[in-house]
N, C-alpha and C positions, 0 to 999 in steps of 0.2 A: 320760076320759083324764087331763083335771087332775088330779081325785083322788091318779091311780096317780104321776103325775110327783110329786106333795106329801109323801106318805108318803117317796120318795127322796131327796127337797129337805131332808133333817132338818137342822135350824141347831148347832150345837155352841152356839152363843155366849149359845141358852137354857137354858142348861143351870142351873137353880133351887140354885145354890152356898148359898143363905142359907135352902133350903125341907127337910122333912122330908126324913128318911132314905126313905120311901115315895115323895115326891116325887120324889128324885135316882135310884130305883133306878127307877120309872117311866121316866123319861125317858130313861135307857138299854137299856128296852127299846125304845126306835126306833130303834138300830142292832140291835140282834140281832136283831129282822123281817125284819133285809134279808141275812140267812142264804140259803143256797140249798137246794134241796133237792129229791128226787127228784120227778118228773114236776110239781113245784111245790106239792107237798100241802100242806107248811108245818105238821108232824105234830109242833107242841110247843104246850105250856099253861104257863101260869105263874100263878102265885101268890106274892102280895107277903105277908109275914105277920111279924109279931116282926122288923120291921126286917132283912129278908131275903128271896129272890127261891127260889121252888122249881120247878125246871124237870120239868117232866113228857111223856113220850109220848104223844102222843093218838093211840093204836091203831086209833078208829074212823077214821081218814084212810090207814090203810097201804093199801099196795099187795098184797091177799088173793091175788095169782096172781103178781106178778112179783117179791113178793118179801115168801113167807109167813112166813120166822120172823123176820119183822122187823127182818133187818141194815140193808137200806137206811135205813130209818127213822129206828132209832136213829144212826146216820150222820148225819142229816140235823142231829137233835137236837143229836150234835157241833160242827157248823157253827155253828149260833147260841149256843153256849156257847162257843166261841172270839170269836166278835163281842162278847160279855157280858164276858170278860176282858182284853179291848183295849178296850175302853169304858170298865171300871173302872180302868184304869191311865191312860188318858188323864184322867179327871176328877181325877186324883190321889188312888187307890185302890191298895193293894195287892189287896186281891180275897184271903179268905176262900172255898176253894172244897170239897168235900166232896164225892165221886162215887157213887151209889149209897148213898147212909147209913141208907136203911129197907129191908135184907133179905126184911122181910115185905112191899113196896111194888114189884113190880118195876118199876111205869109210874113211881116217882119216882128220877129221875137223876140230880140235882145239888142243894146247895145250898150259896148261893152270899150274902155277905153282903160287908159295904164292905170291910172292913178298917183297917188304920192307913192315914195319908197316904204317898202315898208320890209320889216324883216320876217323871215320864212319863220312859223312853230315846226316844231319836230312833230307833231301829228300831219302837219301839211306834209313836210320832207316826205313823210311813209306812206302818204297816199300817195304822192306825187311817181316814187320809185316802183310804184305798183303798174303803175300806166304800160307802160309797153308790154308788160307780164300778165294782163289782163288777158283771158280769152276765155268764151264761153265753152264751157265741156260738157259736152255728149253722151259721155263715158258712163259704165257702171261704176259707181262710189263701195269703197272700201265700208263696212260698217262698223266705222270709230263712228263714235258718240261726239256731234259736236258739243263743244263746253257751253253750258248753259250762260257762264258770266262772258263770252263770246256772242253769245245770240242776244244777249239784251247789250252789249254794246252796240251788235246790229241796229236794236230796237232804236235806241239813245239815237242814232245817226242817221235814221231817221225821222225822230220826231224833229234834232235840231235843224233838220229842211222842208219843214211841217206836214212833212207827211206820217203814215202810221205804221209799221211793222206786227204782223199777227205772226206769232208762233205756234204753228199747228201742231202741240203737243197729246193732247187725248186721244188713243187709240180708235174710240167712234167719230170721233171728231175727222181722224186723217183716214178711217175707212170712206167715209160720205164725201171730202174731199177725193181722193182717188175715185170715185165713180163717178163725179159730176165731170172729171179727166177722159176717162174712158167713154161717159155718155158724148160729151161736144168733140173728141177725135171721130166717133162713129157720123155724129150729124153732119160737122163739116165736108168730111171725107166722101160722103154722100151726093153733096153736089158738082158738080162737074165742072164747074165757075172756080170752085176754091180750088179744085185739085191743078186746075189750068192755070191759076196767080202761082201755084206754090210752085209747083213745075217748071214756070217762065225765071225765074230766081233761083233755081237748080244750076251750077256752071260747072265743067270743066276747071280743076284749076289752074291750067293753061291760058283761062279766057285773059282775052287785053279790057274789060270792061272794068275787072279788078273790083266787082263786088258782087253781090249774090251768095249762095253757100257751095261750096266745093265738095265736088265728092266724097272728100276725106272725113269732113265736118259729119256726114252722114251714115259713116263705119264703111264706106267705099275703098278696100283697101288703094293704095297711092296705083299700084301696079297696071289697076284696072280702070285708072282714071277714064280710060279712054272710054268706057263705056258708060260715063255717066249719063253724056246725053240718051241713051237707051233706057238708064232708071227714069230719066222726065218722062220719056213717053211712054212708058207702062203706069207711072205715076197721073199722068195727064189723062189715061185710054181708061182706067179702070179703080175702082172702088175698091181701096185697100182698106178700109176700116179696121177690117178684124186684124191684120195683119200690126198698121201702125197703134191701134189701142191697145194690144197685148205687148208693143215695145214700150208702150207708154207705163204703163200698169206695172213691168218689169222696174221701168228707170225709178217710179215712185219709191216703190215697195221696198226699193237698193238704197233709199237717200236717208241717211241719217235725220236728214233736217227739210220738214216744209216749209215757209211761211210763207205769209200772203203779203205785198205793199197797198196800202192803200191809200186815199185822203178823203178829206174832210168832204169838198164837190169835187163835182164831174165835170168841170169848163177847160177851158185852153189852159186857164191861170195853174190850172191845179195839175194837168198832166205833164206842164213845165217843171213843175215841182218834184211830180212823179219821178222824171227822169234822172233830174239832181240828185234825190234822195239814193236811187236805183243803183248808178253810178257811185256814191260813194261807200254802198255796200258791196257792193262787187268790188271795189279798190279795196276795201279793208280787208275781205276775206279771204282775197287774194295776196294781201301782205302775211295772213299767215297761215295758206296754203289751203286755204278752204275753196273748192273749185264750186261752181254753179250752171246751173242751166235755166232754161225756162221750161212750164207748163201751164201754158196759159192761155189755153183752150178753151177753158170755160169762159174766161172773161170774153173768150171775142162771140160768144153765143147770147144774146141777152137776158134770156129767160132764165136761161145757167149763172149766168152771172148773178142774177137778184137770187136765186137759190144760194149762193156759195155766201154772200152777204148775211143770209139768216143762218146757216150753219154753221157761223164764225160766231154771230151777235154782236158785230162788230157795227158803230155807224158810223155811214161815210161810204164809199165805194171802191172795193177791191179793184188794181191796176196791171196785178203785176203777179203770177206764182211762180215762185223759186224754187227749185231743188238745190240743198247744200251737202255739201261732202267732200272726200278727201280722193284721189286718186291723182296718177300721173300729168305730166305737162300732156297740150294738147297742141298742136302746130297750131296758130295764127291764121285767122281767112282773112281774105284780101283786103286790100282797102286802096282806095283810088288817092293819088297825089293833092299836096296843097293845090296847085295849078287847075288840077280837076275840079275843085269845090269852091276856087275865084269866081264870083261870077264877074 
């Protein structure tokens, strides 16, 4: 458990100012590790090479049944490439960035190099200081009201990474949203395929693998860790539908605030986008104390998905559902070492 707390403890103030261009882009990969990402796969590789960082897909970590053509994923990849360019603007970096630059490469996404000097804004500072305080929460939410002029900053900050934020404000609006929640926990849970991916990303938070989700993450009090592998295979053996869509249906019903992320398409370009967007909403609300989670069930069912599209009237395609709200800190899930994510 040190370990995992140390990797979170990254210090800004070692930051190797008088060491190789390889040194200083090293070391901000210890903030983009602490990206989020679907059920914790942590599904990016990198490579430092000609004084430059090449971020890549690592497709052997996706999610083969919850979510096979790879949106999630590359999503996830988004998130730590947004970590990567509020890292390099804090060090005083403009950040050099290039998306998808090998046509013939599709697992390579970004590359990204120092750039000129440039000086940090105080909106970077505050996203930037959010990063290690980042963590998704679980939890049932306090019901304070979040501030309306709060959720269209949301909005704004997302549009400026052109993706779209819906705010699921209409009571009929967020009842149809919460059952298309409840209908795709019921479906998924249903097949025996999903509950066996979810199951295998289940850990101990002992495990040396340092990703996946941890008992704890799952309301497994810490005492009992020992027995999470027992949750996987009752999770893996049997069809808990009613059980997980009545916690799900709970967490909604508890959250001050929906909204949906979406964009414009649905290609690679746009789920890169997704992520970035994703990432700096989760940094902002986190700067002031707005915890989140996901519920994003419905998008990974497709039929649900084009449902949740016409019950927004929103166009473009939903990527992403949030639950926002306010409650306690959440201990940190693991995350594997820069060294681990070198390739």
């Amino acid at each position: 458990m040190s370990e995992l707390l140390n990797i979170w403890k990254v210090k800004e103030t070692e930051f190797p100012y008088h060491g190789s261009v390889e040194e200083k882009l090293k070391f901000i990969l210890s903030y983009v590790i602490l990206a989020p990402s679907s059920h914790n796969t942590q599904p990016w590789l990198f490579k430092i090479d000609s004084e430059a960082i090449y971020l890549y897909a690592d497709r052997g970590r996706g999610l083969f049944v919850a979510d096979p053509k790879d949106r999630e994923l590359i999503i996830s990849c988004g998130t730590a490439l947004f970590n990567l360019r509020i890292a390099l603007h804090h060090f005083g970096y403009k950040g050099q960035i290039i998306t998808f630059p090998d046509p013939s490469n599709v697992n390579l996404l970004a590359c990204i190099k120092l750039g000129y000097p440039m000086p940090e804004s105080t909106d970077n500072q505050l996203l930037f200081s959010a990063i290690p305080h980042r963590h998704i929460n679980r939890q049932n939410y306090q019901w304070w009201d979040a501030p309306q002029s709060l959720l269209r900053w949301l909005q704004s900050d997302a549009e400026q990474e052109g993706a779209w934020l819906h705010i699921v404000r209409k009571d009929t609006i967020r009842h149809q949203v919460l059952e298309l929640v409840v209908q795709a926990e019921h479906l998924l849970m249903d097949d025996p395929n999903y509950r066996q991916e979810l199951a295998s990303w289940i850990r101990p938070a002992t495990n040396k693998t340092h990703d996946g989700i941890p008992g704890y993450a799952q309301g497994i009090n810490e005492y009992l860790d020992f027995a999470t592998p027992l949750f996987a295979l009752v999770l893996r053996t049997f069809d808990l539908g009613n059980t997980v869509a009545e916690r799900s249906r709970k967490l909604f019903e508890q959250s001050p605030a929906i909204v949906v992320l979406g964009t414009k398409n649905d290609t690679n370009f746009d789920w890169l986008i997704a992520g970035q967007a994703l990432e700096k909403i989760l940094l902002r609300g986190q700067a002031v104390g707005l915890r989140s989670s996901f519920l994003n069930q419905p998008v990974q069912v497709p039929e649900l998905r084009s449902e949740l599209s016409k019950i927004l009237s929103q166009s473009g395609f939903p990527q992403i559902i949030l639950r926002l709200g306010f409650c306690k800190e959440v201990k940190p899930t693991p995350r594997r070492g820069v060294d681990q994510v070198l390739s």
